[in-house]
C-alpha positions as a Markdown table, in Angstrom:
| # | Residue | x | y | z |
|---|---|---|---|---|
| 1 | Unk | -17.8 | 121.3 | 71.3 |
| 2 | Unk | -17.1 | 124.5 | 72.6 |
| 3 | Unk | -13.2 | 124.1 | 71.6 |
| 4 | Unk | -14.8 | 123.8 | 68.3 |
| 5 | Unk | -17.0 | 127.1 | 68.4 |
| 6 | Unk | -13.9 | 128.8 | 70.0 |
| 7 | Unk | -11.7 | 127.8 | 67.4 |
| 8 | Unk | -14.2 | 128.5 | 64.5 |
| 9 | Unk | -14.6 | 131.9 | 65.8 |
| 10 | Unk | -11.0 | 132.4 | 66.5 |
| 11 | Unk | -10.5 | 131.6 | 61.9 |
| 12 | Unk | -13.1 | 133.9 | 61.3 |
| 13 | Unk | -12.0 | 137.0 | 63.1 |
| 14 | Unk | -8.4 | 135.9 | 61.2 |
| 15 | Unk | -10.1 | 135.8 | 58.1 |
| 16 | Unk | -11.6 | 139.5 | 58.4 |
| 17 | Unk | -8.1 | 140.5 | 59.1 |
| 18 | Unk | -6.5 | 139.1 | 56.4 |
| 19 | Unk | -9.1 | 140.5 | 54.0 |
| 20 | Unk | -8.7 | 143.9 | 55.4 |
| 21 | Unk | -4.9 | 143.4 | 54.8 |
| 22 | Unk | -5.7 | 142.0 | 51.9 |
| 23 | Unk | -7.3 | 145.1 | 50.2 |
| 24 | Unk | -4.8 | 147.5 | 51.9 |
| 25 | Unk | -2.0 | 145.4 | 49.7 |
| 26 | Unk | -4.1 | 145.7 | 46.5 |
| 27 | Unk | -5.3 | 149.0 | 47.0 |
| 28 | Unk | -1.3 | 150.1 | 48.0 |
| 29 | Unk | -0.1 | 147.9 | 44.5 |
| 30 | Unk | -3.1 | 150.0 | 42.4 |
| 31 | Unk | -1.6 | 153.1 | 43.6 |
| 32 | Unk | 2.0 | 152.0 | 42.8 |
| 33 | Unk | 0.8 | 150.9 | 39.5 |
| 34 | Unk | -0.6 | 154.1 | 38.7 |
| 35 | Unk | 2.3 | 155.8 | 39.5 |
| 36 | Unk | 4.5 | 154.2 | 37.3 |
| 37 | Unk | 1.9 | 155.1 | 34.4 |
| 38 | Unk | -0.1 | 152.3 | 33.9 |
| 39 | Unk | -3.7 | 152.4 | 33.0 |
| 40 | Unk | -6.6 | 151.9 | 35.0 |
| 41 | Unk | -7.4 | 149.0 | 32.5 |
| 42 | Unk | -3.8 | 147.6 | 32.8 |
| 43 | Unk | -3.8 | 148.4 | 36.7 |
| 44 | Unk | -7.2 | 146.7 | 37.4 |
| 45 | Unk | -5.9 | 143.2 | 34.0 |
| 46 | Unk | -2.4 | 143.1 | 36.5 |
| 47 | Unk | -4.8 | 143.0 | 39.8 |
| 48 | Unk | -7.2 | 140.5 | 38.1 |
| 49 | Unk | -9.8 | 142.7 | 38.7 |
| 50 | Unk | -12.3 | 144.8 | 36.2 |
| 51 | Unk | -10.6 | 148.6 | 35.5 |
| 52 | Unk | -13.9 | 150.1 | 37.1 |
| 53 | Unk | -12.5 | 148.1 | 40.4 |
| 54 | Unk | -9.2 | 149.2 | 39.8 |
């Protein structure tokens, strides 16, 4: 049992870190986008995410 707790929390703490980098890759893609000239509507329809997110 406690290989099982160890490992759950072990996935977890991954998790967190890949939805930290996961944000830091969109937020770093919205930037780009912008920069090229792109709309916060088209930024946040290419992110699949509303343009108030974006």
């Amino acid at each position: 049992m406690q290989a099982h707790l160890a490992a759950a929390a072990a996935l977890r703490d991954e998790a967190a870190h890949a939805r930290t980098r996961a944000a830091e890759e969109s937020r770093a893609a919205a930037r780009a986008l912008r920069s090229r000239g792109l709309t916060v509507r088209e930024v946040g329809a290419a992110l699949g995410i509303s343009h108030q997110r974006a």
